[in-house]
N, C-alpha and C positions, 0 to 999 in steps of 0.2 A: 611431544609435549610432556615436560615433566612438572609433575604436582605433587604437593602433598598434604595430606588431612591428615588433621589434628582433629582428633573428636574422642565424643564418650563412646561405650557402643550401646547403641541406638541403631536407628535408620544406616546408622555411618556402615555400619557393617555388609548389610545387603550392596550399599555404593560401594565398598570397593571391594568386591564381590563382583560385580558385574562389570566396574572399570576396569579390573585386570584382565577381562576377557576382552578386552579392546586394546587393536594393532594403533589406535590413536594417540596413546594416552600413557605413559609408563611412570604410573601412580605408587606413591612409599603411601604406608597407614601406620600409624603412629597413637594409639590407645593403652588403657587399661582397662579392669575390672572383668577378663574375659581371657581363654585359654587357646591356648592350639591346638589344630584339631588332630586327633590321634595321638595325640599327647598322655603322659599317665596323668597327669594334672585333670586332663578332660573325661579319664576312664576313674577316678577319684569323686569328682565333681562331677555329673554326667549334664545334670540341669542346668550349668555355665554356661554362656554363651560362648562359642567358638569363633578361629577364624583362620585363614590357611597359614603355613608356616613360616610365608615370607611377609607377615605383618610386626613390625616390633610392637612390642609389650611390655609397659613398666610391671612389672612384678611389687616393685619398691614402693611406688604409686598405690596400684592395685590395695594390697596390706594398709598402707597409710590412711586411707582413704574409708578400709572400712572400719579401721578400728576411730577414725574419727566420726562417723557415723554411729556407732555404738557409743563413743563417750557421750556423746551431745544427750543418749538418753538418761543420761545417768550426771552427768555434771552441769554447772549452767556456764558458759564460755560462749563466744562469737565466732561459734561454728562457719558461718557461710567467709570470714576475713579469714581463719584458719586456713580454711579450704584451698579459698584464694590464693593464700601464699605458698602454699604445697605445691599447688597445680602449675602454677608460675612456674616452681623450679623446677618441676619438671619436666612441661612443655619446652620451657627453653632449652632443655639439654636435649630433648625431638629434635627441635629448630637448629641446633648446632648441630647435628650430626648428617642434616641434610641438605645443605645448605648450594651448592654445588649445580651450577648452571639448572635451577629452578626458575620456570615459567609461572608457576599457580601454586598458591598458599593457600588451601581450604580448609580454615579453621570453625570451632566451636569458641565462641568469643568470652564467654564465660569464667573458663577454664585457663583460657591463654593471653587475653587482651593485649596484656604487658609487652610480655615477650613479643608477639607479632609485631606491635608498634616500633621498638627499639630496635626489629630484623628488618620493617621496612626502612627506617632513615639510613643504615648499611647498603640495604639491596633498593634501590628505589624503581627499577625495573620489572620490577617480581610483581604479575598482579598476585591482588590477596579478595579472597571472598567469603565474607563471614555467613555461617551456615544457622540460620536462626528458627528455632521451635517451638517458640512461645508467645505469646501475645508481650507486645512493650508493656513495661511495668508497669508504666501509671492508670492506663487503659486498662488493665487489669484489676487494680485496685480501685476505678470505679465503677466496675463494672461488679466485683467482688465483697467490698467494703459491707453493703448495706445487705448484702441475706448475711455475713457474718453476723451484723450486729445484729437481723431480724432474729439468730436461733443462739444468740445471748455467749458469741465467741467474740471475744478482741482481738479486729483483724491486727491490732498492732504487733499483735503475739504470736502471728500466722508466717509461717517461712515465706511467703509472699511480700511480706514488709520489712520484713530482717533481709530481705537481701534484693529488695527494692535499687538500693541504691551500688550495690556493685554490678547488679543487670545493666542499669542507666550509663554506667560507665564504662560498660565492655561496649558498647556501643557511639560513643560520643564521635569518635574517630572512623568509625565504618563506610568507608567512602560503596563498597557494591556488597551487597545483602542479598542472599538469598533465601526464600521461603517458601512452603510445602504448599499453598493453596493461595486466594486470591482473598480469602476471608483476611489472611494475615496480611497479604500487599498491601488493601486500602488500609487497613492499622496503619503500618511502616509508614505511607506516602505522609500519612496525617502529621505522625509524631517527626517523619528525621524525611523533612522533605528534599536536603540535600544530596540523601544517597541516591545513587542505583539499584534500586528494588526489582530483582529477579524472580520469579516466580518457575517451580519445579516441585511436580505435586509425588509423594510418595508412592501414590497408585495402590499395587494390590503385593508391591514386596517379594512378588513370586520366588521362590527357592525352586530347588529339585523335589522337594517332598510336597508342591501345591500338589500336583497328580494325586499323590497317595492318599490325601487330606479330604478329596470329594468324595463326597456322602450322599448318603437319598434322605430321605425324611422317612424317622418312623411312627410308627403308628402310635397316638395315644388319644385314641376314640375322638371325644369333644374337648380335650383340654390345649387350648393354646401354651406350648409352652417357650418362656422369653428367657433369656440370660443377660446377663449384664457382668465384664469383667473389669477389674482394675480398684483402684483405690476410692473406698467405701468415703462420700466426702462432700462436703459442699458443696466444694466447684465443680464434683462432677457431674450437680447435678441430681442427684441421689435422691434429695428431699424429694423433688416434684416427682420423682419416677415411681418411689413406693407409696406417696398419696395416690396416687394412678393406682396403683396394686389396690389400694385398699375399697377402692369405688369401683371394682372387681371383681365377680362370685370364683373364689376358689373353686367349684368343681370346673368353672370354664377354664381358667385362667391361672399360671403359675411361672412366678418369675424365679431363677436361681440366681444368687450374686456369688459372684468367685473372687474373693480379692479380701484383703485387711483391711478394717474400722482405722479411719485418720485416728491416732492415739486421741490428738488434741481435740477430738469430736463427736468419741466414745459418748457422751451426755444427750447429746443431738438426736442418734439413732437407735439409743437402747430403746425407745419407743415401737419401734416397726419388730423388732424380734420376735413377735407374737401374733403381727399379720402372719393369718393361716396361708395364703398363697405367698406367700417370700419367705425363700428358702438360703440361710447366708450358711454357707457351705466353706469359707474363709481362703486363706493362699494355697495356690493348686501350679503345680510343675509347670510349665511353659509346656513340654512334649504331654503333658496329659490331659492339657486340657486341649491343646490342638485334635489330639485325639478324642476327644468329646463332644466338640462344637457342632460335628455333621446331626448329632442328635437332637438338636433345639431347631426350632421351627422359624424365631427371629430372635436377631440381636438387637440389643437397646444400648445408648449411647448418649444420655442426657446432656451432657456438657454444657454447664455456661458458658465456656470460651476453649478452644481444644483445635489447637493450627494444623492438625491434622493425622489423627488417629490410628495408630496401627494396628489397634483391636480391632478397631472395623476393617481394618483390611484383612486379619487374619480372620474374622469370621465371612467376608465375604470370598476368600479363597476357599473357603470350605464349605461353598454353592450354601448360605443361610442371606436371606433377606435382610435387610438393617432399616434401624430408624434412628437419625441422629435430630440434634435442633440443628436449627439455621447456625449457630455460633460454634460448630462444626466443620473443620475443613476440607474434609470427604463431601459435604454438600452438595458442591461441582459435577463431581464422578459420579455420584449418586444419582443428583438428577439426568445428568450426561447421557448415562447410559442404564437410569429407570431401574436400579436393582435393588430399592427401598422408599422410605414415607422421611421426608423432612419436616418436621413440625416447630410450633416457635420455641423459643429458648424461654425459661423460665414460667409456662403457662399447663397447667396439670389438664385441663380441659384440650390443648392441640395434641398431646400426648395421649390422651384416653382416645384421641379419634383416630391417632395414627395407629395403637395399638389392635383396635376394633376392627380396622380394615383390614389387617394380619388375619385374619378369622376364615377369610373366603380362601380356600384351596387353590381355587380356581388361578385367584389374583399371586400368592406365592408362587406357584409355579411359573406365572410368568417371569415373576422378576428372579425366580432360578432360573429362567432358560438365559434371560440378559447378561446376567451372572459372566457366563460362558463365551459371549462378545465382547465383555472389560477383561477378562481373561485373554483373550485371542490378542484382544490391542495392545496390551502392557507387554506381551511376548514384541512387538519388535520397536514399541516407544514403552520404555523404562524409566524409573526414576533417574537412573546411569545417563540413560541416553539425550535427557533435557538438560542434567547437569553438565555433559560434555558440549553440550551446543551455547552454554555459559561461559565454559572455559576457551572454547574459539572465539565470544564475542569480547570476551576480555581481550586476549591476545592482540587479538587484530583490531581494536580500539585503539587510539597515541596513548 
């Protein structure tokens, strides 16, 4: 079976990572924004993401890409139609190069739409499976829309709306879709009831270095102490998590945030800088703070809407208890196999009770022992391994 992805790297990476270790499957990866591994590129850059040598790499991309990201802060221009049209021509020169008795097109639809569209009417044999990781647009925007306006932000001004309408159209055409959790299926079925909605949850990610990453808990007498990483923000939630913080006695209780303030939202959160228990600590290495995480007691994970989290899976690879809301796509796993507190989305009060329950020893340890059974299961069902049972059901579909 031959395939191949088209993606950012993201999740994309662990997939074909794992897909090359399979006699099923003789998969091309085709990205940017990341280096190869042993490379002096990777010994230059050591915090890039890597990937093994037989993955190609726009370089040309890669550069384009981020210097279009730096202008957008500095000029005003239609960053996300820019993008678009970069990404196009680059993808498409992917797409032509690999083109050659291909069974499976696994793309990122954002990035490539175009191009895939104009290699299906060529190839109308070839299945194609768009690989989706975000909640559909408009679902997003009402779900989003009214805490912008509650903390006095124009969502019209939010890269959420500015690129509303080329998400909607990377999709119009998406006959089989796949996505990380079941939270984002029943999305999908609602908005684009004509596709094929596949479901293939990210799990726990496992590399070579989960082993090395497990940790015990250490000692910090009576203080619970929580983390929270990623982008300091709205959507993710943020507000309801540090009001939680603040209905909280600092000597019990201290949360650290790891990650950069949304620029656009700086106004929002300069407020909480002076909560005595929140510690914003700002952006921190990918390998240093894995290296960190065994030392926090739980992880938090507010999210108003988030298809499916790889912070939480990288803090639950590093044996830490988690608490996400229900609009969480880890949700599933979570409850599955009991290794944290779901609480509701948007509500400061289910959040202060899921926090509270964190308190009991007793109760952590258990769901570190669980921990160690989502571990054992992801070792022989993979993220890899539900995506390749997609690519058989395509094939063997008319």
């Amino acid at each position: 079976m031959k395939t191949l992805l088209l993606a950012r790297p993201d999740h994309s990476i662990n997939l074909y990572r794992h897909l090359s270790q399979e006699t099923e499957v003789d998969v091309k990866f085709h990205t940017f924004g990341v280096f190869k591994e042993k490379s002096l590129l990777s010994a230059w850059k050591p915090y890039v993401k890597t990937v093994n040598s037989q993955a190609d790499i726009s370089y040309q991309f890669t550069a384009f890409h981020r210097l279009l990201y730096f202008l957008q802060k500095h000029f005003s221009f239609d960053y996300y139609k820019t993008e678009n049209q970069i990404s196009e021509y680059y993808f498409n020169r992917f797409i032509q190069k690999s083109i050659d008795d291909l069974d499976v097109l696994h793309y990122w639809p954002v990035y490539c739409y175009k191009a895939v569209e104009t290699f299906k009417k060529l190839n109308p044999q070839v299945k194609l499976l768009a690989d989706v990781y975000a909640a559909h647009p408009t679902y997003t925007q009402q779900l989003l829309e009214p805490e912008f306006e509650k903390s006095g932000i124009p969502f019209a001004k939010s890269h959420f709306y500015r690129s509303k309408e080329r998400e909607i159209a990377s999709l119009e055409n998406a006959e089989n879709i796949v996505v990380p959790s079941e939270y984002m299926a029943h999305i999908y079925r609602q908005y684009l009831p004509q596709a094929n909605i596949f479901t293939a949850s990210f799990g726990l990610q496992i590399t070579p270095q989960t082993k090395k990453r497990k940790g015990h808990y250490r000692t910090f007498g009576e203080r619970l102490k929580l983390i929270f990483t990623g982008k300091v923000s709205i959507e993710k939630g943020c507000i309801y998590l540090f009001e939680a913080m603040k209905q909280l006695p600092s000597d019990k209780f201290v949360l650290d945030v790891i990650g950069e303030i949304e620029p656009s939202q700086t106004s929002v959160f300069k407020q909480y800088r002076h909560i005595p228990n929140i510690r914003f600590l700002g952006k921190m290495p990918n390998s240093e703070l894995l290296s960190i995480l065994p030392s926090y007691h739980v992880f938090v994970m507010p999210s108003l809407s988030d298809a499916y989290s790889l912070a939480v899976s990288e803090a639950l690879t590093s044996n830490i208890p988690v608490i996400v809301t229900e609009n969480v796509g880890n949700k599933d796993d979570i409850r599955k196999y009991k290794v944290g507190e779901v609480c509701k989305a948007q509500c400061v009060e289910s959040l202060l009770k899921s926090i509270i329950s964190m308190c009991y020893e007793e109760y952590r340890q258990l769901l570190k022992s669980n921990i160690d059974n989502f571990i054992k299961e992801e070792e022989t069902n993979n993220h890899a391994s539900k995506v390749l049972n997609i690519y058989q059901t395509l094939i063997s579909s008319k």
